[in-house]
N, C-alpha and C positions, 0 to 999 in steps of 0.2 A: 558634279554628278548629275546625271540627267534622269528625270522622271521616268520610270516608265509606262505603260500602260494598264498595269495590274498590281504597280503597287502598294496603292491605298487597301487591297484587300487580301494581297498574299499569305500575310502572318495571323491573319484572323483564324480561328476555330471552324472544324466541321461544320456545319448546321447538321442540327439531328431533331427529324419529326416529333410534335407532341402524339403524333395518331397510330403511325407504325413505327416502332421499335424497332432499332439497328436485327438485322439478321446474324446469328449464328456464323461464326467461320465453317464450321463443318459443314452447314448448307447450301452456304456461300459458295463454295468450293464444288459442291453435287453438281449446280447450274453449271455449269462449265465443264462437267468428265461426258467421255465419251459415251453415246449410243448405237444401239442395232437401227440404222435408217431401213435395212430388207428383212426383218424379221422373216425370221423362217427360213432365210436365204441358204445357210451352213449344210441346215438339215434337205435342204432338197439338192443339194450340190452331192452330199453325202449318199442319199439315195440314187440317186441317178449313177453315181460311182457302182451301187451292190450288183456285182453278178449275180444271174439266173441261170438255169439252164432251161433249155427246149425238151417240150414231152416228146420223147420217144413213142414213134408210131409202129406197135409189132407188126412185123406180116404173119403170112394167113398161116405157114405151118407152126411160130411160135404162138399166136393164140388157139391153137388146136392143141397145142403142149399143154399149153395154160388151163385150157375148159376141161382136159383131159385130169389134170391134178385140182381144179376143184370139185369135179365128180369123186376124187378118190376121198378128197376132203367132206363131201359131204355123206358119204358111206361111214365115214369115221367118226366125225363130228360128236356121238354120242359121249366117243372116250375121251373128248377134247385135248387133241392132240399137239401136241409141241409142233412151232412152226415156224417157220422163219422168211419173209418176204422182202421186197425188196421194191417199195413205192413210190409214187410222183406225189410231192407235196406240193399243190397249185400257191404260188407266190399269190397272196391277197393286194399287192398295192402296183404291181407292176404287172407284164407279161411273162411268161416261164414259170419256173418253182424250182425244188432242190428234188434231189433222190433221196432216200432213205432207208434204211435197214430195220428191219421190227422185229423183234423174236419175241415169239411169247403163246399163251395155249388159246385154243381156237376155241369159244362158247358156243356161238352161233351165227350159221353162215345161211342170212335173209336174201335171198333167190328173188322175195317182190322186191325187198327195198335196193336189192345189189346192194350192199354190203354185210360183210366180214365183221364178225364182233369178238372181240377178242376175252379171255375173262378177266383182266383189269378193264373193261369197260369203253376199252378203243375204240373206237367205231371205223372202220377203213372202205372206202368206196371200192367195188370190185373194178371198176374201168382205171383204177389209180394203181393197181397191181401189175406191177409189170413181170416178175417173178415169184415162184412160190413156190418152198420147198417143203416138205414131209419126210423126218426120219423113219 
């Protein structure tokens, strides 16, 4: 049988430090599972996927519709009228936004501020109105 290189010390025991203490299998184990190396990456993969749509720009006879039924709206205003419109919600983290439907009663409609205040407290920009109806 021939010697071989390691084996005066093959059968010997572990060495284990007096200073730090064998680690945990369960920790043991962490060091080596997988991680996020592009943090963030999913979520802007995902975003960049979200449709938008483009503002719709009226012409000149449907905003003449439109100024036409917020004068009728602001003759009425007092009785706060049941209402129903049809908005551009400007997309906060990209370019576009979505459409939207609002139905609800008219409080007060701010001429300085252009905007529409509905009485649950809406606030709706008058340039974001694309439609407006009045029963």
């Amino acid at each position: 049988m021939t010697m071989g290189k390691y084996d005066d010390i093959i059968h010997l025991s572990r060495p284990v430090s007096r200073t730090h203490p064998p680690m945990p299998r369960s920790e043991r184990a962490a060091q080596f599972s997988s991680f996020a190396a592009l943090t963030g990456y999913e979520d802007a993969v995902a975003e960049s996927g979200r449709l938008t749509e483009e503002r719709i720009e009226l012409g000149r006879d449907a905003l003449e519709a439109l100024d036409e039924t917020f004068s009728s709206l602001a003759a009425r205003i007092a009785e706060h009228p049941e209402l129903e419109l049809l908005r551009f919600v400007p997309d906060e983290k990209k370019s576009g936004g979505r459409y939207e439907t609002v139905r609800g009663r008219a409080k007060k409609l701010d001429e300085y501020a252009s905007v529409l205040i509905l009485e649950d407290g809406k606030k709706i920009p008058l340039g974001d109105i694309l439609s407006l109806e009045l029963p």
